[in-house]
C-alpha positions in Angstrom: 123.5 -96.0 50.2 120.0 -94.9 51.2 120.3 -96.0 54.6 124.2 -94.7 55.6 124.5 -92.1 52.5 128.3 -91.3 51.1 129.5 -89.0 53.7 132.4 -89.9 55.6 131.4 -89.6 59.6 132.9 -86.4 60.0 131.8 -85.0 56.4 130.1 -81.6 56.9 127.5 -80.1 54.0 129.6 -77.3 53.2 129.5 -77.0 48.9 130.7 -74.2 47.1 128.7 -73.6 44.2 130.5 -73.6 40.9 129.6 -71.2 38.2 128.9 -72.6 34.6 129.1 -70.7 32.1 128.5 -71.8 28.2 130.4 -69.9 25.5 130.5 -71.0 22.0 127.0 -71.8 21.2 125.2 -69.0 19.1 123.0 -66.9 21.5 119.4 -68.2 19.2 120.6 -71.7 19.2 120.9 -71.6 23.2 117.6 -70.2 23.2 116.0 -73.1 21.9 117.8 -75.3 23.2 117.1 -74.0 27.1 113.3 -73.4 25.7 113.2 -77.1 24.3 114.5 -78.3 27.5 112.2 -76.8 29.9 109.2 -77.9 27.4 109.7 -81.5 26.9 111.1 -82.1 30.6 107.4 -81.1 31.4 105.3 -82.1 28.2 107.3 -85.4 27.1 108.8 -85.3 23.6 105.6 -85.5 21.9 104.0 -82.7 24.0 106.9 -80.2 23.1 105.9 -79.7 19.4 108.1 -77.6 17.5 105.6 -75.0 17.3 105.0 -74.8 21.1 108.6 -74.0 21.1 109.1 -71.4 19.0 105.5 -69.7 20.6 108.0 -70.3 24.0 110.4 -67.3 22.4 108.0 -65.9 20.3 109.7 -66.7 17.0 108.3 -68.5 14.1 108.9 -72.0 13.3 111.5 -70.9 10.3 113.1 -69.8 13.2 113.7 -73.2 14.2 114.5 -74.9 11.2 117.3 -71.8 11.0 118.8 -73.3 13.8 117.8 -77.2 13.6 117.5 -79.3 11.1 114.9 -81.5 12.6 113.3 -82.5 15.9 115.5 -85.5 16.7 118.4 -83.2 16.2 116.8 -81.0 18.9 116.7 -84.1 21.7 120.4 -84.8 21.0 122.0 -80.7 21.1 119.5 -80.9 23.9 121.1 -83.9 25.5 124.8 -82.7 24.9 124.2 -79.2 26.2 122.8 -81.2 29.8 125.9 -83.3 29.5 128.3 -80.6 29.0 126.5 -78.6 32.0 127.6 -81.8 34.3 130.7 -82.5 33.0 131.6 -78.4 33.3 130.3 -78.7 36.9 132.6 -81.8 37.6 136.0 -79.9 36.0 135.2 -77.0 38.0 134.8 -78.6 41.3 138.0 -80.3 40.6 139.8 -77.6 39.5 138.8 -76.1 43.1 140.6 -78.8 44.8 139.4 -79.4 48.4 138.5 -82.8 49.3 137.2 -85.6 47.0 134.2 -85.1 49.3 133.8 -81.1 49.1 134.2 -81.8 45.2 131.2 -84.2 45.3 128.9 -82.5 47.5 129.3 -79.1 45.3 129.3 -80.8 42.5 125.8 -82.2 43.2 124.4 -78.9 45.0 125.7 -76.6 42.0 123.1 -79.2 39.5 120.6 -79.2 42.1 120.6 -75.3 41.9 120.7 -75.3 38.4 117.0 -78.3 38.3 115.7 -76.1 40.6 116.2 -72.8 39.1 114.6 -73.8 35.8 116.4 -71.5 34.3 119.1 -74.0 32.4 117.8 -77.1 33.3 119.7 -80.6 32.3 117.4 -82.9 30.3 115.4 -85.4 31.6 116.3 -89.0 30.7 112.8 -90.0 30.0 113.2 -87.9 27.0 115.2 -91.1 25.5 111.6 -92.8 24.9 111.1 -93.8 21.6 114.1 -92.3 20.0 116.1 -94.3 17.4 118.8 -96.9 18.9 121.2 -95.0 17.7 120.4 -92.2 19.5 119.8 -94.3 23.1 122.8 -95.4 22.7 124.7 -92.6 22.4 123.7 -90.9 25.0 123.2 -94.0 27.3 126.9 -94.3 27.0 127.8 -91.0 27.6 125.7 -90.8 30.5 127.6 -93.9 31.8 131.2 -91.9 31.4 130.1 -89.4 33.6 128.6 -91.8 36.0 131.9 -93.3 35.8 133.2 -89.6 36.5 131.3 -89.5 39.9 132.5 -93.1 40.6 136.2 -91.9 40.0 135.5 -89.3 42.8 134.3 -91.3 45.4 136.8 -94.0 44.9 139.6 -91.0 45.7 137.6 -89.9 48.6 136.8 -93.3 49.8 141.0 -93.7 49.8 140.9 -90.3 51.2 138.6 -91.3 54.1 136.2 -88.3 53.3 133.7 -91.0 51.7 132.2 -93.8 53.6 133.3 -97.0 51.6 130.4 -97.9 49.3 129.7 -99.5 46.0 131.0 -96.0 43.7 129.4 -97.7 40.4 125.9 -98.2 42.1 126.1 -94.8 44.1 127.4 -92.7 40.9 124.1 -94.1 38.8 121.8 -92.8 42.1 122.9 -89.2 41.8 122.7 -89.1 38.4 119.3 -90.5 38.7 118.9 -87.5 42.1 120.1 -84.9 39.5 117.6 -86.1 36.8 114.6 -86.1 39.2 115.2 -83.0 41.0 113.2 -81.1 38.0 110.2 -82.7 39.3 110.8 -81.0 42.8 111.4 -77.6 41.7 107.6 -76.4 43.4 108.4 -78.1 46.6 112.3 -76.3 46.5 110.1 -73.3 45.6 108.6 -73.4 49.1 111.7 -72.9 51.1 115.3 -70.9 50.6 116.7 -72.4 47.6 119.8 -73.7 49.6 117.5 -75.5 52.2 116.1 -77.0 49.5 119.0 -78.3 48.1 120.9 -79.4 51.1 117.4 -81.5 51.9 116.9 -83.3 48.4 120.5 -83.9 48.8 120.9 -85.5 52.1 118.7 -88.3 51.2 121.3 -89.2 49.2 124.6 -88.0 49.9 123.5 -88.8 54.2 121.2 -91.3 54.0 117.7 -90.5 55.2 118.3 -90.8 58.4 120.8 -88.7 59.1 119.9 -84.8 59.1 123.6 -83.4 59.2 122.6 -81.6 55.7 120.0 -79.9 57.5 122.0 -78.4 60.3 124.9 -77.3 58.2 122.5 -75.5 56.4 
């Protein structure tokens, strides 16, 4: 996948960006929850103390417990708000239509956007350390439906002829790993326009990385 990428030969990097919105979650319960995000993607769990988040939104730590009952409880509505803002970025692109490959590749670039934006960004896995069993496992399986999700999409395009015929289960665990990292990048996207920077990060993967198509579209 590294070395050939998922992109049919005549696959062109052309994504639409979706737009996500969230409705139904109270507007101080998003707060922390986008706050909490951002802080223990770059602290760790431990690092992000409660306190450090409510000195994020410059509330007091009642504040918290108002909207949380307890840390732990924080990871997980953390967790499911970065899972809903996948899975809402899968429906759309389907509900698009296009090809199996145009809904992959703006699937992808439309999370990319959202890692490097910081704004709203999806939850690092590595925030799974040392949580209860329970919890892993939870959210170890949900990540695997949506994985499952990606694989689903590149099967179709693979039938399609969009997709270059690869192992979907191994590929749709490599972007969600791509999606999880790109937080880390967010200086280097920083240093270039925002859709160069995604249409790079992404051709590693979705090209290979040796194939600079991504970059040309771009």
């Amino acid at each position: 996948v590294f070395e050939r990428g998922i992109a049919g030969p005549d696959a062109r990097w052309a994504p639409a960006l979706v737009d996500l919105e969230h409705e139904g979650t109270e507007p101080g319960r998003a707060a922390f929850l986008l706050a909490a995000t951002r802080l223990i993607n770059e602290l760790g769990y431990r690092g992000a103390s409660v306190q450090r988040i409510a000195a994020e939104l410059n509330v007091t730590k009642g504040s918290f417990y108002h909207h949380l009952d307890a840390k732990d409880d924080l990871v997980i509505a953390c967790y499911r708000r970065s899972f809903d803002t996948i899975t809402d970025a899968q429906r759309l692109a389907d509900e698009a239509g296009g090809s199996y490959w145009e809904r992959l590749s703006s699937t992808i670039a439309t999370l990319l956007d959202v890692q490097f934006a910081e704004r709203a960004p999806v939850l690092r896995t590595t925030a799974l350390s040392g949580r209860p069993g329970v919890v892993r496992t939870a959210m170890v399986d949900r990540s695997n439906r949506i994985a499952r999700r990606f694989a689903g999409t590149m099967m179709d395009g693979i039938a399609e002829g969009s997709i270059r015929a690869v192992d979907a289960l191994v590929a749709a665990q490599a972007l969600m790993a791509l999606q999880n990292a790109a937080f880390d990048m967010r200086k280097w996207a920083a240093a270039m326009p925002r859709e160069r920077a995604i249409a790079m990060y992404a051709s590693t993967l979705l090209f290979g990385l040796f194939d600079d198509r991504a970059l040309r579209d771009a």
